[in-house]
Each structure stands twice: as structure tokens, then as C-alpha cells.
MIDREN-912222 format. One record per residue: x, y, z of N, C-alpha, C, CB in turn; residue in one letter. Coordinates in steps of 0.02 Angstrom, whole numbers, plus 50000, padded with zeros to 5 digits. Glycine has a CB too. Layout:
% residues N
XYZXYZXYZXYZa/...
This chain:
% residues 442
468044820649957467404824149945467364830449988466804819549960x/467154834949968467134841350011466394842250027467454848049971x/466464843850090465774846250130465414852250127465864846250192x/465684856750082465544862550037464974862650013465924863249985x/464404864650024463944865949963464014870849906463384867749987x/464424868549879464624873749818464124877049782464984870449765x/464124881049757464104885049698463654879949642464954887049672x/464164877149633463984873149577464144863149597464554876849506x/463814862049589464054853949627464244849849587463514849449664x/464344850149534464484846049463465124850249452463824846549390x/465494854049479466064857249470466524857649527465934863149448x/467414854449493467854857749550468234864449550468354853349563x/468144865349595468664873249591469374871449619468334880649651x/469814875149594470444876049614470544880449691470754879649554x/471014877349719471054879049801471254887649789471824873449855x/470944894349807471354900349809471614900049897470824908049782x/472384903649874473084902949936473074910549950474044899549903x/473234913749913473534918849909473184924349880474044917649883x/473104931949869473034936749834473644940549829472544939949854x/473734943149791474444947949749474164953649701474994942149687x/474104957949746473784963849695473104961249633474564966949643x/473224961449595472734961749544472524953649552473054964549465x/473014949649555473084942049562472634938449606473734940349585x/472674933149595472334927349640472874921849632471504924549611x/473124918549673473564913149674473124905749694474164915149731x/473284900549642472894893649687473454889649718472404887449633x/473224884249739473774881149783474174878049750473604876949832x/474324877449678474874875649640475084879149616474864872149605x/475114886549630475654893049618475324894349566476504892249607x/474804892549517474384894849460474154902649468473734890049454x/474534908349452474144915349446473474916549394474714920649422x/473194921149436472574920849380472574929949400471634914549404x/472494935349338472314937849332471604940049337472554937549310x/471324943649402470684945849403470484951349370470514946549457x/470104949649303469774954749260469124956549286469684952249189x/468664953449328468074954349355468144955249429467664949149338x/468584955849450468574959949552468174956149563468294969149584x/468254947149534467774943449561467024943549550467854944249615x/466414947949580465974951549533466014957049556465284949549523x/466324961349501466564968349533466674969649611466064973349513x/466904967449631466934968349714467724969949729466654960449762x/468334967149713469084967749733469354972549691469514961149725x/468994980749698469354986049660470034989749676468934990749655x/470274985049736471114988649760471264981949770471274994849842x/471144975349736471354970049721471394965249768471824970949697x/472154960449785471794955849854472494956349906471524945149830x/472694960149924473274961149977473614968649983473874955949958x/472964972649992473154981050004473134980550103472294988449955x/473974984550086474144982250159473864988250235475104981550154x/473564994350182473224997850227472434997250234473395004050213x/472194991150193471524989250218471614984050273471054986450158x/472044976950257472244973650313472264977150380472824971350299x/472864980550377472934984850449472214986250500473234993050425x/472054989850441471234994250462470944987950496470584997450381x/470704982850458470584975350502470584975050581471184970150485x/471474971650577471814973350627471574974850679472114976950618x/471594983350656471634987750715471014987850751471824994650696x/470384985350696469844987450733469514978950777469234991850668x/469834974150745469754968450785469994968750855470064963250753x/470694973450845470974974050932470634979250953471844975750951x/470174983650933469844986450991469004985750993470054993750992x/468724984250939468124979150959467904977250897467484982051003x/467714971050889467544967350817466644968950814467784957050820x/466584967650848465804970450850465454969950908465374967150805x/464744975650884464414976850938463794978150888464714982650993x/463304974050935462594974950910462464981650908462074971550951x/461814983950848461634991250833460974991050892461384992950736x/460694988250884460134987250957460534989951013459884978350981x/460974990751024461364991551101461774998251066461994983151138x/462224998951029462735003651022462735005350960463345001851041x/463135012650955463515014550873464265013350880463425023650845x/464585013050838465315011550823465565018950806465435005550757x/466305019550813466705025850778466655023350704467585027150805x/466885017550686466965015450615466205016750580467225006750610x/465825015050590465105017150559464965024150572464485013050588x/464865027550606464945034350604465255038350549465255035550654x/465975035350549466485037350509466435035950452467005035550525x/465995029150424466005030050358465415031450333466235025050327x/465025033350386464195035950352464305045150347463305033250428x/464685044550374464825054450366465295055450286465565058750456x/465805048350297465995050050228465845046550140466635049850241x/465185042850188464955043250101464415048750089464555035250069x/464165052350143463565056250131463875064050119463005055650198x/464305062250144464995070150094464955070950037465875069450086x/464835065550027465085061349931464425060849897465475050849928x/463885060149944463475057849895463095061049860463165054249911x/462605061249791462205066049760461585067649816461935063049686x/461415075649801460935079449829460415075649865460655083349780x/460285077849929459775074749965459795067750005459325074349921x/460295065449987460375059450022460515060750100460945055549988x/460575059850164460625060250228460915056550262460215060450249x/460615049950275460835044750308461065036750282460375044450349x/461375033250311461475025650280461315023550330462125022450250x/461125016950300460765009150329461245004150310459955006550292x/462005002150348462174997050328461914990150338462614997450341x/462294985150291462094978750288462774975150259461414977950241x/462604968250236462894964150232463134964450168462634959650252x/462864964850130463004965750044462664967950010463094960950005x/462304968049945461964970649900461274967549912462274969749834x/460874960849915460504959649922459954962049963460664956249922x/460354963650030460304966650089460194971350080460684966650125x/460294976550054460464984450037459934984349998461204987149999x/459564979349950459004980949902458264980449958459004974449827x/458454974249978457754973150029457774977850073457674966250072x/458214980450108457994987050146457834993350122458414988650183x/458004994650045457704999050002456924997249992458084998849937x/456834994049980456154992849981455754992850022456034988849965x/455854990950081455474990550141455394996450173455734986250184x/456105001650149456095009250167455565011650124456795013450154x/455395008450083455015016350025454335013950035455235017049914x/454065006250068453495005750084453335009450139453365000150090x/453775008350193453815011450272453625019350252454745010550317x/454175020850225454065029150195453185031950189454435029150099x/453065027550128452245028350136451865027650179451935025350107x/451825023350203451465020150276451465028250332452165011450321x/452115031250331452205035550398451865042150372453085036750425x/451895044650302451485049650284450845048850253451795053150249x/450515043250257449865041550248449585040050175449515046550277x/450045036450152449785034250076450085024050069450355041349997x/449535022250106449675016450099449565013950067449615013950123x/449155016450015448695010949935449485009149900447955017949849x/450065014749923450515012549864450945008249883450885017649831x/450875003249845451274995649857451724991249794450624990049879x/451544995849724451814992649677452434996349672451424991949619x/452944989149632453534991749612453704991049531454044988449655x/453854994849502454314994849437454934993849425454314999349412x/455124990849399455904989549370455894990049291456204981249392x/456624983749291456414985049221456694975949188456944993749181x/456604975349125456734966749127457534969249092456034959849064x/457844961049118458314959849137458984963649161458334957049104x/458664967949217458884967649265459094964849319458764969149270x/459714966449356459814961149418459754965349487460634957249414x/459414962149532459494965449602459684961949670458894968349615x/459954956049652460044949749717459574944449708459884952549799x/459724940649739459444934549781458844932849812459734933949825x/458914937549871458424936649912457554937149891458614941149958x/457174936649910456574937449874456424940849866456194936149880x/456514948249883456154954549875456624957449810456154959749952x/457154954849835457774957749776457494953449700458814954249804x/457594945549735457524943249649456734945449617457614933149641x/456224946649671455684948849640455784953549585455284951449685x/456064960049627456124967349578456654965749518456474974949628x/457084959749512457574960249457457064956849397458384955449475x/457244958749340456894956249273457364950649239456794962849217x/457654946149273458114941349222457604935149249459174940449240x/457334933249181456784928249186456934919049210456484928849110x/457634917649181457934912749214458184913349290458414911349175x/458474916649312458534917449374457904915849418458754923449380x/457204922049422456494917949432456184914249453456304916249410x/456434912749381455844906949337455284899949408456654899749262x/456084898049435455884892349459455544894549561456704886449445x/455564901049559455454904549619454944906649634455744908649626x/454514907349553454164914049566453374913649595454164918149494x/453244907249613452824906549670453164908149734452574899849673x/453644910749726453654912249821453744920049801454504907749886x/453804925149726453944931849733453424934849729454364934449693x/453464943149745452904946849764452824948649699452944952349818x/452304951549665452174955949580452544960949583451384959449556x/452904962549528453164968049515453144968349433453844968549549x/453084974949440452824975949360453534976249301452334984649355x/453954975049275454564977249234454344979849152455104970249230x/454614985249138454694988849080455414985949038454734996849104x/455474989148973455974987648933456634993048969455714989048848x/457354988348971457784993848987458164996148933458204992349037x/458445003048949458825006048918459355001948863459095009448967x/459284998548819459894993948804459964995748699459604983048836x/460255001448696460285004548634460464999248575460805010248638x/460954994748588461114991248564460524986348481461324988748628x/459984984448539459474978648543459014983748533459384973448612x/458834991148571458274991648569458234997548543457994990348621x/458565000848497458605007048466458395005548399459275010348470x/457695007148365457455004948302457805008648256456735005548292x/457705006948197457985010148139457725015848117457965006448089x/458275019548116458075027648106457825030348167457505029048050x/458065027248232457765031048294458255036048311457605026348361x/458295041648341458735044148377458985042348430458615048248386x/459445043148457459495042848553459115045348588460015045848588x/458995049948564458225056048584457535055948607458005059148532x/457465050948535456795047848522456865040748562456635046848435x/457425036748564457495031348619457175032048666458055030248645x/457565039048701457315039848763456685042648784457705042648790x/456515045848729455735047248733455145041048758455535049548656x/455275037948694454815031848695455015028348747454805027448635x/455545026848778455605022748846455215025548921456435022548860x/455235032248903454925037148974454275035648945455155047248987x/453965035248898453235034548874452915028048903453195034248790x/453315023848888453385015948904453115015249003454455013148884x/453585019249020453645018149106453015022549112454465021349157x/452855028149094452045033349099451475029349100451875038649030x/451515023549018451175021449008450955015749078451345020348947x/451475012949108451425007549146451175011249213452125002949149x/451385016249228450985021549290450445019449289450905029749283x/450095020749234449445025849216449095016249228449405032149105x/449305012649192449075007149212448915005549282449445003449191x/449375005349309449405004849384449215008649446449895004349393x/449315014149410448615019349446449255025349457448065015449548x/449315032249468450075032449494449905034649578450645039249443x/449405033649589449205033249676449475028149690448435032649704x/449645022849656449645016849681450365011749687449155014149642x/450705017349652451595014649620451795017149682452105018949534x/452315015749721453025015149786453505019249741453455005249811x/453685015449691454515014749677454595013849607454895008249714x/455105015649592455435014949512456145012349532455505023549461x/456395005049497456965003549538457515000549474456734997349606x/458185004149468458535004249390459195002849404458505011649346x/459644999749378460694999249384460515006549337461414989449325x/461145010849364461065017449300461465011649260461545027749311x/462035007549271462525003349228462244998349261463375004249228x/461784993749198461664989149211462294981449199461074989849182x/462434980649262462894973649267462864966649231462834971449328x/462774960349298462784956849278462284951549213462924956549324x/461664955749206461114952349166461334954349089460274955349190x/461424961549089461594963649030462464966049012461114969149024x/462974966149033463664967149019463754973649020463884964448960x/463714979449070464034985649071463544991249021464844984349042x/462864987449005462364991548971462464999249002461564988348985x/462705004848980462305011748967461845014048973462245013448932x/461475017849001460735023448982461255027448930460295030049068x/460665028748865460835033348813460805041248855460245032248745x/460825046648818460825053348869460165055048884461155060148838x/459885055948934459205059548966458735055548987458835063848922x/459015048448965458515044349001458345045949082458765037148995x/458755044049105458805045449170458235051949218459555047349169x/458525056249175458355064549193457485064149164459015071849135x/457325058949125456745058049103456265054549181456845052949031x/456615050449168456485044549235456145048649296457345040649270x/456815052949319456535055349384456205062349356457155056349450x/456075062849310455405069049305454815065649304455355074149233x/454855061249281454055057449283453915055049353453985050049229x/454535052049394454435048249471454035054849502455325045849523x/454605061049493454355065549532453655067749532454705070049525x/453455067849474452805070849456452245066149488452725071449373x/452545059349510451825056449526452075056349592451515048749490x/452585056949628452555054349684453035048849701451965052749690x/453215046949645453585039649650454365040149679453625036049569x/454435035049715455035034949733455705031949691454935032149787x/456285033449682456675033849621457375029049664456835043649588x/457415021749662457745018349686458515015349654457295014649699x/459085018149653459605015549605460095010949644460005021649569x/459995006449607460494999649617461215001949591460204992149566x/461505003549630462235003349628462675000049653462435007249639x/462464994949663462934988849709463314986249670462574982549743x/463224985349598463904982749558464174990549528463704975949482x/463824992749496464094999449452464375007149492463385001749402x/464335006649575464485010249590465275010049628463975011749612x/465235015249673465925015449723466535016349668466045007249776x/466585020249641467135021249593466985018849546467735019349605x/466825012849513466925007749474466755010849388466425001349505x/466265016549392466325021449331466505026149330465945023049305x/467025027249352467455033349360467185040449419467485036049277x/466695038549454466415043149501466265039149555465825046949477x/466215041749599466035036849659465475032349650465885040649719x/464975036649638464255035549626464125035149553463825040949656x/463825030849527463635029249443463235035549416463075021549431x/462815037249479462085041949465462455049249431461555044149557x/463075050049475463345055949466463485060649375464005054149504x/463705052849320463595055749273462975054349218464145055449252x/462535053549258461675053449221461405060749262461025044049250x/461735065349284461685071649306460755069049343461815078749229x/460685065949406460145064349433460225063149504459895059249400x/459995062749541460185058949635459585056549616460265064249731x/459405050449674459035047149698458475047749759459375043949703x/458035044849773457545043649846458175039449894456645037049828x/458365033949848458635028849891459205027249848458145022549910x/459715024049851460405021349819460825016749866460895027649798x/460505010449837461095004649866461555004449828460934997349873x/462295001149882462705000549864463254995649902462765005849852x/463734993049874463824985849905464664983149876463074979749870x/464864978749873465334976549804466154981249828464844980649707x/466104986549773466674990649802466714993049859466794995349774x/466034994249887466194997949976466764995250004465604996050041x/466714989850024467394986150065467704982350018467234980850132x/467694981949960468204976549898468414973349924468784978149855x/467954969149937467904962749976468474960150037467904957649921x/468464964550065468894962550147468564961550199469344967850179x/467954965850171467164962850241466744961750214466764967750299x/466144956750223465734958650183465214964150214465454952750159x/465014970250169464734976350172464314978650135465064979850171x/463974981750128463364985250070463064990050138462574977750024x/462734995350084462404999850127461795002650081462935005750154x/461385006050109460825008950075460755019150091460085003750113x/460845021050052461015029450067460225031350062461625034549997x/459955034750118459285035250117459295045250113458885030550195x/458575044650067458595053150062458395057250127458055055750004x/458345064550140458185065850180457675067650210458405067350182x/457105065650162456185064550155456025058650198455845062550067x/456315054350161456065048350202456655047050272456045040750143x/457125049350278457305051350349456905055050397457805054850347x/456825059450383456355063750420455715060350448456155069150376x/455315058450369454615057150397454465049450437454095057650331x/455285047650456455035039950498455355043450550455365030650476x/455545046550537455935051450611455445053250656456325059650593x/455165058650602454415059750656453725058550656454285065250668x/453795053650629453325047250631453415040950683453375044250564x/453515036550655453425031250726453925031750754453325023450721x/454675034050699455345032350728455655027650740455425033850770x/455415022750681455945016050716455725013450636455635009650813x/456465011550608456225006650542456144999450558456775006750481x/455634997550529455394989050550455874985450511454514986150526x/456494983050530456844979150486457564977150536456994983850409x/457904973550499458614973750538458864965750524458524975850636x/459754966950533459864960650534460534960850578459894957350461x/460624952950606461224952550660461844956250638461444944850674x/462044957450598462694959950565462804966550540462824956350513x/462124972450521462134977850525462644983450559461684977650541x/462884985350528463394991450547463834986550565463194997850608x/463964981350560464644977750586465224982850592464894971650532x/465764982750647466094985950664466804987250604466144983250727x/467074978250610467544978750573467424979450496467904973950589x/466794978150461466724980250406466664986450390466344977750387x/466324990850448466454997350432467114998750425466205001350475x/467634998550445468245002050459468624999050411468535001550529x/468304992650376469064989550313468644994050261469214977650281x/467824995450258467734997850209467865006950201467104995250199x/467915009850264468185016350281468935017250247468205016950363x/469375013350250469875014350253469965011650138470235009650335x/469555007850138469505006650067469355014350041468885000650047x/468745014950049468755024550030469295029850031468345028250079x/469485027850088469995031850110470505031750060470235029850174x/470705025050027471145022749991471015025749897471095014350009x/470515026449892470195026149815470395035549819469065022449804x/470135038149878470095044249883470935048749882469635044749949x/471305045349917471815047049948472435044849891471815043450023x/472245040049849472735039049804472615040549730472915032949811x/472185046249730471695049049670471515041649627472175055749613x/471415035449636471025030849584470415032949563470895024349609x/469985037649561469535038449505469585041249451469115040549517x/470285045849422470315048649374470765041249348470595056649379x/471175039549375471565033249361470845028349323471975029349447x/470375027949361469655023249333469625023549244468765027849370x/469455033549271469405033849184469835030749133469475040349163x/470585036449157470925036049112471075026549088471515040649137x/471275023449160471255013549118470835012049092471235006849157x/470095013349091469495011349079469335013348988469005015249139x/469835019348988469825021248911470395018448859469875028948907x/470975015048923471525012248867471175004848870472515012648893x/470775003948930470574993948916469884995348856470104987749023x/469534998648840469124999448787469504999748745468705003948785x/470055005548711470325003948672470634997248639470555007148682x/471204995348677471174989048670470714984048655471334987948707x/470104983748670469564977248659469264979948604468974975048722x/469324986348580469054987348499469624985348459468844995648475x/470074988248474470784986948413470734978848420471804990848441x/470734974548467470744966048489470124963648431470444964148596x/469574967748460469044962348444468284966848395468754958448536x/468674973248387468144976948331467814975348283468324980748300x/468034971848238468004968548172467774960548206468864969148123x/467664960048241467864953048261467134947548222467934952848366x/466714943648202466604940948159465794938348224467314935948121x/465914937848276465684936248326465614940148385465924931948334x/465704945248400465774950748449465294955948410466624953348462x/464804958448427464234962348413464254969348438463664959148439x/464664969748492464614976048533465064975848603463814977248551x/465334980548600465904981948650465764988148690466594982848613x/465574990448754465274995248801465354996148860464784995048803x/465164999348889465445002148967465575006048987465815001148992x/465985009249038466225016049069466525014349124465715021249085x/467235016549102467665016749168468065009249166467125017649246x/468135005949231468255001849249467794995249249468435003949289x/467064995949191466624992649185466314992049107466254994749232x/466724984449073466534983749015466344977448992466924985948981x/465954977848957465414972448923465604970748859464684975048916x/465624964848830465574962348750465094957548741466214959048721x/464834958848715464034953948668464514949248604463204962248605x/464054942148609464324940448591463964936448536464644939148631x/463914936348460463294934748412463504928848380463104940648357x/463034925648339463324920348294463284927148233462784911248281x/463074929648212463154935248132462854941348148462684932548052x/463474946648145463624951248162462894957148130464384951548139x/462814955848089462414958248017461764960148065462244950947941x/461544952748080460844951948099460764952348190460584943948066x/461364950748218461484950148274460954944848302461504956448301x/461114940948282460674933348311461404931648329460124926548245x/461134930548399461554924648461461604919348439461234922748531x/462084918548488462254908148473461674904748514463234903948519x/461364897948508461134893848509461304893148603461354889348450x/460674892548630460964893048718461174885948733460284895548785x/460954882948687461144875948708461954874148693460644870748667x/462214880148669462914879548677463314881348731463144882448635x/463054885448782463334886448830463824891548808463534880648858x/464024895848762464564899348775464914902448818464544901648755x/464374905948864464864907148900465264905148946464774909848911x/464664900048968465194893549014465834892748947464604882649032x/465924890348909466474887548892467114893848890466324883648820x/466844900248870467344907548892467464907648957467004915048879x/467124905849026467464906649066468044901249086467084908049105x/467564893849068468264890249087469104890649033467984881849088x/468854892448984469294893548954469864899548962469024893348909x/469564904848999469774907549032470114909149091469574908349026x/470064902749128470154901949177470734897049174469614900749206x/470824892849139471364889249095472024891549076471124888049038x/472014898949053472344905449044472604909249099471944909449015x/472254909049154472264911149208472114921149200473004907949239x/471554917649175471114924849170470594923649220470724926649091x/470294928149261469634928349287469344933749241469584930049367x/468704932749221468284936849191467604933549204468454937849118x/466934938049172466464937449209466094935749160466294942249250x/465764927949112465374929149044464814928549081465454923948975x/464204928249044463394926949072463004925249016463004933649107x/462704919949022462034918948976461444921948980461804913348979x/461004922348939460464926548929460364934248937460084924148963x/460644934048894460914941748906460134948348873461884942648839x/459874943648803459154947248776458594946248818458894944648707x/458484939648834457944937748873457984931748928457454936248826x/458584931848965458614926049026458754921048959457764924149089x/458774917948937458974913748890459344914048842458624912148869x/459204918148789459714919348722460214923848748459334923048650x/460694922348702461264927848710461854928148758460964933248725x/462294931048749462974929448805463624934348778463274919548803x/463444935648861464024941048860464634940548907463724947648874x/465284946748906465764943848954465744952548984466634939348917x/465684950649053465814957749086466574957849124465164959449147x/466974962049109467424964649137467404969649198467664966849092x/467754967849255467854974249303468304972849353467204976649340x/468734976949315469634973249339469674980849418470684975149230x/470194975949476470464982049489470454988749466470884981249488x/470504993449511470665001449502471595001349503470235006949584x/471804998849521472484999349540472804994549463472634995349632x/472634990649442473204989249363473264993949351473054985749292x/473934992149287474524994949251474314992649195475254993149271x/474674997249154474534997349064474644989449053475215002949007x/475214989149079475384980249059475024975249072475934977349089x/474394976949134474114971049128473624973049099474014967149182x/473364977249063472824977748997472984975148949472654983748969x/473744973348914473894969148874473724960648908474644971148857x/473904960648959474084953648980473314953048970474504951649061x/472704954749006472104953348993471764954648918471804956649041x/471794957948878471624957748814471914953948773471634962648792x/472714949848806472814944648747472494938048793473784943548716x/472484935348853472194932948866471324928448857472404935648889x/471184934548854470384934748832470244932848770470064941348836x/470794934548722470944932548648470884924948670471774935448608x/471454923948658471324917748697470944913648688471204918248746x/470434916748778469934912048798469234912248734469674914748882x/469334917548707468544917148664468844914248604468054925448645x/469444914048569469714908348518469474900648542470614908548515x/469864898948592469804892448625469144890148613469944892548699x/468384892948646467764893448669467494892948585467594900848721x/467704897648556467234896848484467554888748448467434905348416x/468044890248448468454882248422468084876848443469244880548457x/467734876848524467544870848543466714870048531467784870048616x/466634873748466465824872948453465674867648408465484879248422x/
């Protein structure tokens, strides 16, 4: 019996030994191809020998030191070089532990924010439904995936959610992309105006929405819609990039091709691809300033902040994405693994829609293509695609409730930056495969 509180307690997992580039090894030499970097997180895979080092080196000269007492070279070093990188206005970072982390201190920044220039009525937040933003309570508050919630939501704060961007599902007949995006910015106005817009904090969005919805898209101008309306009231414009960012769509930053920057932008997952755990929050230079010279001290913090050695495996990860040009590499694989999963699964009888960007792709998955009605949740599909997948020695990433926390199921992909053409075959026949196997067992 293992003393593990797993994951899942009605399930065993296989022992992982080893990582091998793209690979995962278990303790009976079983390779498994990682198509999902785990959840998007292992984008230079699991044994890059100049992130190790980086480790190393910074364990032998100090593993950590509280931020209450000191700054590190390694945090220094990588807050200068994501704010090199990052879209307009951004200034400073707030590291943390991971993504969850990185959302709740977004939030607590854009209340604080208000508080120091004297508009405290504003306390509400917007999102949008089924969205994901973490765990924690402030996080799972602002996410819109209603199963996740459900069983919580006496302990979460109100937050208001709008319809998201999801063309697929929500583009009426005879609409434009145009007109999509019209009526969606109308939608979020409308919910202002409800709420008072004295009274709204924050607007908080994945530009690539992840794990709730499968590598969902904004159509064109949504975005640029978004923050004309934030701006106009005041609102603060918060982007979750903790799965969709750090390379993972072919730019460092997701925001970069919705031609927009942010108030605030977490980010998490690829920072350190998983050698530390890391996330950070890139704060603009408004709300830098006005806690600057204001009380000067953000009310928040946690024991592990700016950790030393996570800075420096995740420094040296950058260093790596940067230094071995992998973001044009992003594109260019990201357009032969789409290809592939249309030529695989275009026509496919049960596959509704195939999407993404970059190194981040999604397939929906229907009982009739026609009408696009999902399978029955009480089938579990996508549980049965992953284990079936996993059988194969594929890792990939499926999810249930993909329309509304309940119906629907999808499989998100987000392989390494570093594969080879060959393992886009090996994973697209694979996946064949696992979703043959999975439908067979209905």
C-alpha cells in the first residue's frame, strides 16, 4: 500500500525512473512518449543537461535564501530577462511557486493597486466560463469550469463569468468572426454596466485557453476589443498565461500575437519545464509605481518566493529556448503536428474540430459530427483515451466537460519544443491508436 495521497485513490500509477528527452521511462523500461509536457510544463523535455547543471551550480553556492532578508543573482537575472521580453509596460515580477500562485497574487495586486490610489468600491472580478485558473481559492473562484467548483463554492468569493471566445460552439450561423467578436465585447460591456464600471478590479482571460477547453483560440480582435473596453473604464486587464505561454505558441508570451500587453500576466509551466517548481506574475508599471509610492510594501508572500535554485534552472531554461532558436522551431513543428492530426483525423466520424497554435493543440471530440452533440458523460471518454493511451505509451492530455464542466471531451496536446519530425509520426499514430481503442470500448 502506498502512503501517497494520490491524485486519484482508486488508481495505480506506474513507477517513473528515468526521463530521456521527449520520454518518460517507468521502472519496467516501458517508454512513454510525452505529448502533453505533462500539463504543458516539460517543453525541453526530461534530461536537458544544461538545465541540470544550472541546478547544480546554484545548490553549491546557495539553494536558498528568504526574500524577507535578501535578493538572489538568479532572480535578478531572470526578472531582467523576462521583462526584456515582455509586451509594453510590464516592469517588474513577483515570483512564486507555480501558476496558482501567480493567479492569487494577480489578484491581490489589482485589489492592492486600487486600495493605494483610492478607489476601493472596486472589488469585482470578471472572467469568463470555462475557463481555468488553479486551485487555490481565489484562482478556482475566477476560473469558470463549473465541475471543478461545484463542490467548493461555499468557500469561493463572487465573480461574475461571461461567454468565452470559443468559435467553434459559439459562432451562430451566418455570423462573421467580426460580428463574433463584436457581440462578445457587447456581452463583457453589458456585464460592466451591470456591475457598475466604478465597481469592476479586473478582467481575467487564457489568450489560449488550455486545460477546460483544448487549445481554444480568440477569433481576430477580440482581444484588442477586450482591452479597449478595460481601458475605457478603468479596468484592469489580467492574462493567464501559465499554460499557453513561455514559448508554447510560438512567442514567448501568448499575448504577443493578439497584438495587446496586459495590467498583469501570470505565468508558470514552461518557466522552469518543470526542473523547479516556478511561476511568476509580470506586473505593469502603474501598479508598480503606485504601491511604490504608496504604502510600499505588497500585503502578500509565501515561504518559497524567488526561490534561488528555481530561479536559475528556470534562467537557464530561457536561456535554452532563446539560445537554441526553439520558437521558430515551435511554429514550424506545431504546423507539421496539425497537419498530421487533420490528414489522421479530418474526416474522422467523431472528431468535431482540430485547433491550436504552435506547440498547443486541441481535438473535440462528438458522438455526430453534423450536429456536434457529445458523447454521453457517463461514458467517460476521455478517461478511457487517456488510459488507452497510456497503454501505447503515449502521454497526452484528454478532459471532460469541455461545453459546460460536464458535456463534452477533449484531448489537449503540448509536446516538447525540442521533438523531431519522427516523433510527430510516432505520436499521431499512437493517438490513432488510443482514440480507436477508447471508441471500441463503448
Amino acid at each position: 500500500m502506498s502512503h501517497v495521497f494520490h491524485r486519484n485513490l482508486t488508481q495505480r500509477y506506474p513507477m517513473a525512473v528515468k526521463g530521456e528527452g521527449p520520454y518518460l521511462i517507468d521502472s519496467q523500461g516501458k517508454r512513454y512518449l510525452d505529448a502533453s509536457g505533462g500539463a504543458a510544463v516539460s517543453c525541453l523535455g526530461h534530461s536537458d543537461a544544461d538545465v541540470i547543471e544550472a541546478v547544480r551550480h546554484q545548490i553549491g553556492q546557495v539553494a536558498y535564501a528568504h526574500t524577507s532578508f535578501f535578493t538572489t543573482e538568479p532572480m535578478e537575472a531572470l526578472a531582467d530577462h523576462l521583462i526584456a521580453r515582455a509586451p509594453e509596460g510590464l516592469e517588474s515580477v513577483y515570483f512564486v511557486s507555480g501558476g496558482s500562485e501567480a493567479i492569487e497574487a494577480a489578484l491581490k495586486l489589482a485589489r492592492q493597486y486600487f486600495i493605494e490610489i483610492g478607489q476601493p468600491e472596486r472589488k469585482h472580478l470578471i472572467a469568463r466560463r470555462q475557463s481555468y485558473h488553479g486551485n487555490t481559492l481565489g484562482a478556482l473562484a475566477t476560473g469558470g469550469n463549473e465541475w471543478r467548483r461545484r463542490q467548493f463554492e461555499p468557500l469561493l468569493i463572487n465573480v461574475s463569468h461571461v461567454s468565452p471566445c470559443y468559435a467553434y460552439r459559439g459562432l451562430r450561423p451566418g455570423e462573421t468572426l467580426e460580428g463574433y467578436a463584436i457581440r462578445l465585447a457587447a456581452e463583457l460591456e453589458e456585464e460592466i454596466q451591470r456591475l457598475g464600471p466604478e465597481n469592476v478590479m479586473a478582467f481575467v482571460a487564457e489568450p489560449v485557453v488550455g486545460a477546460t477547453l483544448g487549445a481554444v483560440t480568440a477569433v481576430p480582435d477580440y482581444f484588442t476589443r477586450v482591452r479597449e473596453i478595460c481601458d475605457r473604464h478603468g479596468i484592469l486587464m489580467i492574462l493567464d498565461e501559465v499554460m499557453c505561454g513561455m514559448g508554447r505558441t510560438g512567442t514567448l508570451f501568448a499575448a504577443e500575437q493578439e497584438g495587446v500587453t496586459a495590467d498583469l500576466i501570470t505565468v508558470a509551466k514552461g518557466l522552469g519545464a518543470g526542473y523547479q517548481p516556478i511561476g511568476a506574475t509580470l506586473v505593469s508599471r502603474r501598479i508598480h509605481e503606485a504601491i511604490a509610492n504608496g504604502s510600499g510594501f505588497f500585503q502578500h508572500g509565501h515561504t518559497y518566493i524567488g526561490h534561488a535554485t528555481a530561479c536559475a534552472a528556470a534562467l537557464a531554461v530561457q536561456h535554452a529556448i532563446e539560445d537554441r532558436h526553439l520558437l521558430p522551431q515551435v511554429t514550424r513543428l506545431g504546423e507539421s503536428l496539425h497537419e498530421r492530426l487533420v490528414e489522421r483525423f479530418g474526416s474522422h466520424p467523431h472528431i468535431g474540430d482540430i485547433r491550436g497554435r504552435g506547440m498547443f493543440r486541441g481535438i473535440e471530440l462528438v458522438e455526430d459530427r453534423d450536429s456536434k452533440q457529445p458523447f454521453d458523460p457517463e461514458l467517460k471518454l476521455h478517461a478511457r483515451i487517456k488510459k488507452a493511451a497510456m497503454g501505447h505509451g503515449l502521454m497526452c492530455y484528454p478532459m471532460g466537460g469541455t461545453l459546460d464542466g460536464r458535456s463534452g471531451d477533449h484531448i489537449l496536446l503540448a509536446p516538447p519544443f525540442i521533438l523531431e519530425e519522427p516523433h510527430l509520426d510516432e505520436l499521431t499514430d499512437k493517438l490513432d491508436h488510443a482514440i480507436r481503442d477508447a471508441l471500441g470500448s463503448l
